[in-house]
C-alpha positions in Angstrom: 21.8 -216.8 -58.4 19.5 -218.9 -56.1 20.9 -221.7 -54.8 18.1 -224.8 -54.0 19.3 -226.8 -50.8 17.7 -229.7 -49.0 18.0 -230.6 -45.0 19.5 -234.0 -44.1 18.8 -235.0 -40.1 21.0 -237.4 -39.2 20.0 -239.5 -36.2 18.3 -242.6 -35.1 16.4 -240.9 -32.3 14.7 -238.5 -34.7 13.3 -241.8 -36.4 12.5 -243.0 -33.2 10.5 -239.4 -32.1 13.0 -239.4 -29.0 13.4 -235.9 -30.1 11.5 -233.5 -32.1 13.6 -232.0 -35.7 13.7 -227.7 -34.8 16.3 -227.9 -36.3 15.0 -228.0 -40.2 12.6 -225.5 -39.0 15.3 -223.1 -38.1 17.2 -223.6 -41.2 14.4 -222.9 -43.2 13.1 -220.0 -41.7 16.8 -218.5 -42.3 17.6 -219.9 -45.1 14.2 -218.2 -46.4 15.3 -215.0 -45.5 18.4 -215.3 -47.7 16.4 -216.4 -50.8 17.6 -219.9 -50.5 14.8 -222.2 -51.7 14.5 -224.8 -49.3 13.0 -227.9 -51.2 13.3 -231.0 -49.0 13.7 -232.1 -45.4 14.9 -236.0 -45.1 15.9 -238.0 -41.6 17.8 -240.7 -41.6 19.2 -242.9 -39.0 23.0 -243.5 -37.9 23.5 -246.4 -41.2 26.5 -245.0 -43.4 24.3 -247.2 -46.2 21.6 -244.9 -46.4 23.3 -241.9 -45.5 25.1 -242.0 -48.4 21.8 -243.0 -50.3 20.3 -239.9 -49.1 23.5 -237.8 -50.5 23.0 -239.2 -53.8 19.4 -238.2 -54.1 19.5 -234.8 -52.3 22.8 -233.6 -54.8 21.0 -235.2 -57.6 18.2 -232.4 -57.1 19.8 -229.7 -55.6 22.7 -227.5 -55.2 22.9 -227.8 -51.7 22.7 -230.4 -48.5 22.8 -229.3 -44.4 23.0 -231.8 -42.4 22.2 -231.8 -39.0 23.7 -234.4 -36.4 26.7 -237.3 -37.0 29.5 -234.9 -35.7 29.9 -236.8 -32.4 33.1 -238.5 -31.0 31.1 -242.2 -31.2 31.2 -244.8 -34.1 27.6 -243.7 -35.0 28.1 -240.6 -35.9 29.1 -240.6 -39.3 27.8 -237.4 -41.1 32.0 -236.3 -42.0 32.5 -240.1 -43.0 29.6 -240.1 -45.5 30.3 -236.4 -47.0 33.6 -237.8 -47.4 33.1 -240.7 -49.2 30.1 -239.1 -51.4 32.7 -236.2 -52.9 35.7 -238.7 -53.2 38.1 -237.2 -50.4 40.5 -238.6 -47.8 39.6 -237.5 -44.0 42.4 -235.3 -42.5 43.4 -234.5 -38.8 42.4 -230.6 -37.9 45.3 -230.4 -35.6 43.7 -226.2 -34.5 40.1 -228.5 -33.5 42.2 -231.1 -31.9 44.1 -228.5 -29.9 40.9 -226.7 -28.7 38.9 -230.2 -28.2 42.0 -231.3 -26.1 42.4 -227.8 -24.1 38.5 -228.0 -23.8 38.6 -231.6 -21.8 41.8 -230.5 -19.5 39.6 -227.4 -18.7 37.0 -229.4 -17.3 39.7 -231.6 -15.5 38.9 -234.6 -17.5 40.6 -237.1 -19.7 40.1 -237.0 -23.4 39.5 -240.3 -24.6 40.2 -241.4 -28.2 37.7 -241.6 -29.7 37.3 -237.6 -29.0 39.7 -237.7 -32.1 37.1 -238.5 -34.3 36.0 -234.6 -33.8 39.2 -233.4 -35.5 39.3 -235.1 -38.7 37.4 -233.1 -41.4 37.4 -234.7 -45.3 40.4 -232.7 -46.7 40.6 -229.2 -48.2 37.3 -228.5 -46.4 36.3 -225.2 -44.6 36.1 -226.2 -41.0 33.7 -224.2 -38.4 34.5 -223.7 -35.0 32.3 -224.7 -32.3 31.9 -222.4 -29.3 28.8 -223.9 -27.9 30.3 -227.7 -28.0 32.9 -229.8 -28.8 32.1 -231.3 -32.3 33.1 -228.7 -35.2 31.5 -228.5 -38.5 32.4 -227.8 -42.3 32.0 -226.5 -45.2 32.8 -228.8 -48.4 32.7 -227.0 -51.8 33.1 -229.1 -55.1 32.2 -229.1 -58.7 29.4 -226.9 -57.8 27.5 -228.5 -54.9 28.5 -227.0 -51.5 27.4 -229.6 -48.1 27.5 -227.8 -45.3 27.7 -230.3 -41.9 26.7 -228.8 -38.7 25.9 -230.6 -35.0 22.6 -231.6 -33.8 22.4 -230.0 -30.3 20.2 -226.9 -31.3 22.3 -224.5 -29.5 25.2 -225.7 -30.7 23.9 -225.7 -34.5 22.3 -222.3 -34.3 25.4 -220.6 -33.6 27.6 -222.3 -35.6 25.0 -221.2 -38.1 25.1 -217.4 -37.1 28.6 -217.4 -36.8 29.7 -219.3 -39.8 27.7 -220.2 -42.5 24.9 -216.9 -42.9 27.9 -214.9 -43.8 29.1 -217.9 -46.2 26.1 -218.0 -47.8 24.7 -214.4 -48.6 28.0 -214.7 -51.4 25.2 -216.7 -53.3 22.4 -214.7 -53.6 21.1 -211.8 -54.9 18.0 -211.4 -53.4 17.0 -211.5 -49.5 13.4 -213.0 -48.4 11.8 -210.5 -46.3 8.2 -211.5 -44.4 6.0 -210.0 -42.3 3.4 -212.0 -40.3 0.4 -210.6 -39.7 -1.7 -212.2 -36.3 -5.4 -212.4 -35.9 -7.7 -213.9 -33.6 -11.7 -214.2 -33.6 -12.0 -215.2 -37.3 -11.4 -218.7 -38.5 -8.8 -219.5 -41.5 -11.4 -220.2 -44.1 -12.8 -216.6 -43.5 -10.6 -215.1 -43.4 -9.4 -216.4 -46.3 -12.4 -215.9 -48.4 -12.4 -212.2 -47.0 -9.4 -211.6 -48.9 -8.8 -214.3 -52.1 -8.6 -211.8 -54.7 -5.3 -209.6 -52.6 -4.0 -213.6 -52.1 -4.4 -214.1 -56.0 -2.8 -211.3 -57.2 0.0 -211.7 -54.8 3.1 -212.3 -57.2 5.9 -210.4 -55.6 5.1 -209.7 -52.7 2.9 -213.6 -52.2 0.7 -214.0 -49.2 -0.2 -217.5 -47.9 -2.7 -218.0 -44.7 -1.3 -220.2 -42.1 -3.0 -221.9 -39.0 -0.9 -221.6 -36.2 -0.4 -223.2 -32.4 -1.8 -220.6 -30.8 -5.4 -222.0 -29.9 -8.1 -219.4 -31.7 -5.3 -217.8 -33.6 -4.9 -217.6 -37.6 -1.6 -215.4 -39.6 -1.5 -214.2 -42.9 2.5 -213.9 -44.0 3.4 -211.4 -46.9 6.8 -212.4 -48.3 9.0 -210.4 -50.1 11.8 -210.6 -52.6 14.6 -207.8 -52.9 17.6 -206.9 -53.1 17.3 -205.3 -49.3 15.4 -205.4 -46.6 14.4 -201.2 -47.1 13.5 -202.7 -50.6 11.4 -205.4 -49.3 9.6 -203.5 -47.1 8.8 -200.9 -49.5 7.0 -203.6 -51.6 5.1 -205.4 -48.4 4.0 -202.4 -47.0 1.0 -201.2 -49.5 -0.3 -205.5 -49.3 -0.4 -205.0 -45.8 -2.4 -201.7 -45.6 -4.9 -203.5 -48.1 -5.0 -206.5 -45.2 -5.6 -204.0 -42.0 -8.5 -202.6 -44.2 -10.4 -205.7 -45.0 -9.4 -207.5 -41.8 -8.0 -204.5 -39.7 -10.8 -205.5 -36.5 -9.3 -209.0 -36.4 -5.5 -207.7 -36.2 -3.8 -207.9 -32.6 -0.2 -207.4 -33.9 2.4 -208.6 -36.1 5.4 -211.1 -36.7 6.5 -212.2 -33.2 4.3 -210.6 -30.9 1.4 -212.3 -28.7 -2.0 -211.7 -27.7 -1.0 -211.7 -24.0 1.5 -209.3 -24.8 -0.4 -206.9 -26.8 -3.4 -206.8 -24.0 -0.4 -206.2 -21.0 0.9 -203.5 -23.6 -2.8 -201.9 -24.2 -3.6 -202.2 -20.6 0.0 -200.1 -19.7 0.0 -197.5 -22.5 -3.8 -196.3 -20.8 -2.9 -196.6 -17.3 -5.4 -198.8 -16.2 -5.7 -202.1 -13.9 -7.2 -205.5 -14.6 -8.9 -208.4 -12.5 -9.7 -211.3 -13.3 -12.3 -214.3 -12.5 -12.2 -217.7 -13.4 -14.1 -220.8 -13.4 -13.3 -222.8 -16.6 -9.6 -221.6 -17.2 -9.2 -222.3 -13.9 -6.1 -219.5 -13.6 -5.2 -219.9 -16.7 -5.9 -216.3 -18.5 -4.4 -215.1 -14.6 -1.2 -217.1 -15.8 -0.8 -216.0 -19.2 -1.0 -212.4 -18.5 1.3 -212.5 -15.4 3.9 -214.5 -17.9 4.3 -210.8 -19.5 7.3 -208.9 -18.1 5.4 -205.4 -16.2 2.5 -207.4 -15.4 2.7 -206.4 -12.0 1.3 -202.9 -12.9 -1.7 -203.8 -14.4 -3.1 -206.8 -13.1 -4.9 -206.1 -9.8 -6.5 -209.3 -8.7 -7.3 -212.8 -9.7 -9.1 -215.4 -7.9 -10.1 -218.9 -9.3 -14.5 -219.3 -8.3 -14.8 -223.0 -9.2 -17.7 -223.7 -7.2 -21.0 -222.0 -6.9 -20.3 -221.6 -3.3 -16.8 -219.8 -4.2 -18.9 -217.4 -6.7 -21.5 -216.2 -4.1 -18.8 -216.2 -1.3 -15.8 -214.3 -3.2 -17.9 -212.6 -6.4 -21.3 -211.5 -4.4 -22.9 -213.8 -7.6 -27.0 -213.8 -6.3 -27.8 -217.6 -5.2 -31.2 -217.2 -7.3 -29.2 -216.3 -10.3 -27.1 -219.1 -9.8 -30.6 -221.6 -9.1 -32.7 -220.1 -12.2 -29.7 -219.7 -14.6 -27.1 -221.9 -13.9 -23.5 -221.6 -13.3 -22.5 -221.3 -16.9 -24.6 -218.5 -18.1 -24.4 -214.8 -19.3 -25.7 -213.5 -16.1 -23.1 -215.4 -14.1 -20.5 -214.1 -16.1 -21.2 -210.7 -15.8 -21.9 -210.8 -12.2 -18.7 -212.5 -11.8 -17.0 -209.6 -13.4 -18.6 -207.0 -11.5 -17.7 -208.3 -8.6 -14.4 -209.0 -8.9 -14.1 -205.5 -10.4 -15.7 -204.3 -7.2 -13.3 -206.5 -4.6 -9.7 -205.1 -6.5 -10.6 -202.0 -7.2 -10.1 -202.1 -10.6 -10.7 -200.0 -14.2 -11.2 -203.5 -15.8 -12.7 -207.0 -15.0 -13.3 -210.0 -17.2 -14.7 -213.8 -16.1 -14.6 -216.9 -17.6 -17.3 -219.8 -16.9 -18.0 -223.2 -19.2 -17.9 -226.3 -19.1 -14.9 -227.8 -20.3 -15.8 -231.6 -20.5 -14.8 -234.4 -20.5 -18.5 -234.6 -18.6 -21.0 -232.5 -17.7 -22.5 -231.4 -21.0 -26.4 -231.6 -21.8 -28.6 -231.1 -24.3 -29.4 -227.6 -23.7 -25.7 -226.8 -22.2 -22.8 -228.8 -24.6 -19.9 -229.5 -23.7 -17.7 -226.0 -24.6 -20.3 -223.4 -24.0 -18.6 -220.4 -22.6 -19.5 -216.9 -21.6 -16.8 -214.5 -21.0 -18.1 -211.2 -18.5 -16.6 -207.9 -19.1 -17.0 -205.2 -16.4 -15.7 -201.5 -17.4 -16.8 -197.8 -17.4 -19.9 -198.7 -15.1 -20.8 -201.2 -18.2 -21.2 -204.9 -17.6 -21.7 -207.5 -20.7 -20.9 -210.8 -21.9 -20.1 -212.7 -24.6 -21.4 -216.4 -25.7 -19.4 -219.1 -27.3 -19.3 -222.9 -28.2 -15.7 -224.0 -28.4 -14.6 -227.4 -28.9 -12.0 -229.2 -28.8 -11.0 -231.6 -25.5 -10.7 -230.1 -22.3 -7.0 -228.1 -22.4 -8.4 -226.8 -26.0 -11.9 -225.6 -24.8 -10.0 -223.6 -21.7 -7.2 -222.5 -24.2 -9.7 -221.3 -26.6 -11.7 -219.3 -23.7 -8.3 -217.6 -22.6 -7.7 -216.5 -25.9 -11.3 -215.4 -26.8 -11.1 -213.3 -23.1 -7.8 -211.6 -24.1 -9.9 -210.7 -27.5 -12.6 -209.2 -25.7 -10.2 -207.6 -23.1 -8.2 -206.2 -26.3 -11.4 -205.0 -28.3 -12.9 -203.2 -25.9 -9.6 -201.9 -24.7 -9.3 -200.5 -28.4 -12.8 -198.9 -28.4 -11.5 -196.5 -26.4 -8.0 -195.2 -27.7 
């Protein structure tokens, strides 16, 4: 059995955009996993009116409703009120949640006020969830074969009540579990990398593959998504899709699932024992940042040193003043030089450099606004690589940090 479930927000301020809904996100992603088909996500605001609308129309298409939200002690939140009334039950004091709401407010030396009550009263003969992150409990209502499941809003508090409570409830109702595996690439755009591999997307029944663009600027997945009866199952079926992917787009790869680019350079950079600098111009720090923001970055990265001006370049990097005059700052041979002499100043195995123009201004005909060249320095070898990003401004430098960690990680790999 599959059960189909829909997501009910409850709360003005998502209407508003006062806060952003992770929640729903969270659910599904779990709910995935346990093969529960996910079909809707609906806000609504703190009005019992279309609450209970909402109700109506989620149980009139599906087995299941989670709400977030409504569990507070105020008159607006009304999530238990409207389950109540949608099912036909009285609302019952929880004297065990009144007990620990009470011993909860002496513990913090204050007074509980009354309407703090409103936290213990569940509709009756439903499964009530303790709350160890927060004061508002949830439940579990099961009747004539719809189950509602209400949970807070704080996402803390819902994702452990979720853990805790209601994964365990709910793997009772399904026979299958959704396994995934995401895999990351950067230096090929979505529609490529689609086309490169429509006929393993197409055949894709069981396991199915879907590309996704993500957040991460430069960055495309593929996810191959499973359905068994376990995870060793699962696996076994994902694993030969996967080893078709690595071989059509195996060069474009950096890792898998959670993992980041960042990461996987730091990791690269470790496992071979060697040291890093860095120069920048148009990330301005940035790519310094990012790799420092990876735990045991202090044993790889040497140096880093932000050359905005042309003066800073010739000064700190030993760039030629004639190369800057017949080139210009943003330029291949800027880039490299930049890289060999930071290389030079820290001493280290590996440099790379960044120079652009990231706009708003400064573009012209002949340079645009996004042009980039990235300098790698290694082995005695110096190149660069060209590229037009676009974008505004934090996307142009956010796309050149990520393009830098793909040259860093490429050339890295050469050499394993």
């Amino acid at each position: 059995m599959s059960l189909s479930c829909e997501i009910i927000a409850v709360g003005t301020e998502i209407l508003l955009g006062d806060i952003v809904n992770t929640n729903a996100q969270y659910l599904s992603r779990e709910l995935a996993s346990l093969g529960v088909n996910v079909y809707r996500h609906t806000a609504v605001g703190d009005n019992m009116s279309r609450l209970n609308d909402a109700f109506a129309e989620a149980f009139a298409r599906s087995d299941m409703v989670i709400t977030t939200g409504g569990l507070g002690p105020t008159a607006d939140d009304i999530s238990k009120d409207a389950a109540a009334a949608f099912f036909g039950l009285k609302m019952a004091l929880h004297q065990p949640s009144l007990d620990k709401i009470a011993a909860f407010f002496e513990s913090i030396s204050q007074e509980m006020t009354e309407n703090n009550h409103r936290q213990a009263f569940f509709p009756e003969d439903a499964k009530v969830l303790d709350n160890p992150a927060g004061t508002a409990p949830g439940c579990i209502i099961e009747q004539n074969g719809k189950i509602c499941i209400l949970l807070p809003g704080p996402p803390n508090e819902m994702k452990t009540m979720y853990d805790r409570h209601v994964k365990a409830f709910l793997t009772h109702f399904s026979d299958d579990i959704l396994v995934s595996r995401t895999l990351r690439m950067i230096g090929i755009g979505e529609s490529t990398m689609e086309a490169k591999v429509t006929d393993i997307i197409n055949a894709g029944t069981n396991p199915t593959i879907a590309p996704y663009a993500v957040g991460r600027p430069g960055e495309v997945i593929l996810r191959i998504s499973a359905k068994a009866s376990d995870e060793t199952s699962a696996n076994a079926l994902i694993e030969p899709v996967a080893a078709q992917l690595y071989e059509r787009l195996g060069e474009y790869i950096y890792g898998k699932d959670d993992t980041t680019l960042v990461a996987t350079v730091v990791d690269m950079l470790k496992n071979s024992g060697q040291t890093v600098a860095v120069a920048e111009s148009i990330t301005g720090g940035g790519l310094a940042s990012a790799i420092v923001s990876c735990p045991g970055a202090s044993s790889v990265l040497n140096e880093a040193i932000v050359t905005y001006s042309n003066d800073a370049k010739i000064r700190q990097l030993g760039v030629l003043p004639e190369t800057l005059a017949k080139f210009g700052a943003v330029s291949a041979d800027v880039a490299e030089q930049m890289a060999v002499g930071i290389a030079k100043a820290a001493g280290a195995d590996i440099a790379i450099s960044t120079t652009g123009i990231a706009g708003p201004d400064g573009g012209t005909e002949t340079k645009r606004i996004g042009l980039t060249y990235i300098g790698l320095y290694h082995k005695g070898e110096v190149f660069s690589k060209k590229l037009q990003l676009f974008g505004d401004r934090g996307r142009i430098r956010d796309r050149a940090i990520a393009h830098a960690l793909d040259m860093l990680r490429r050339r890295l790999k050469s050499f394993e």
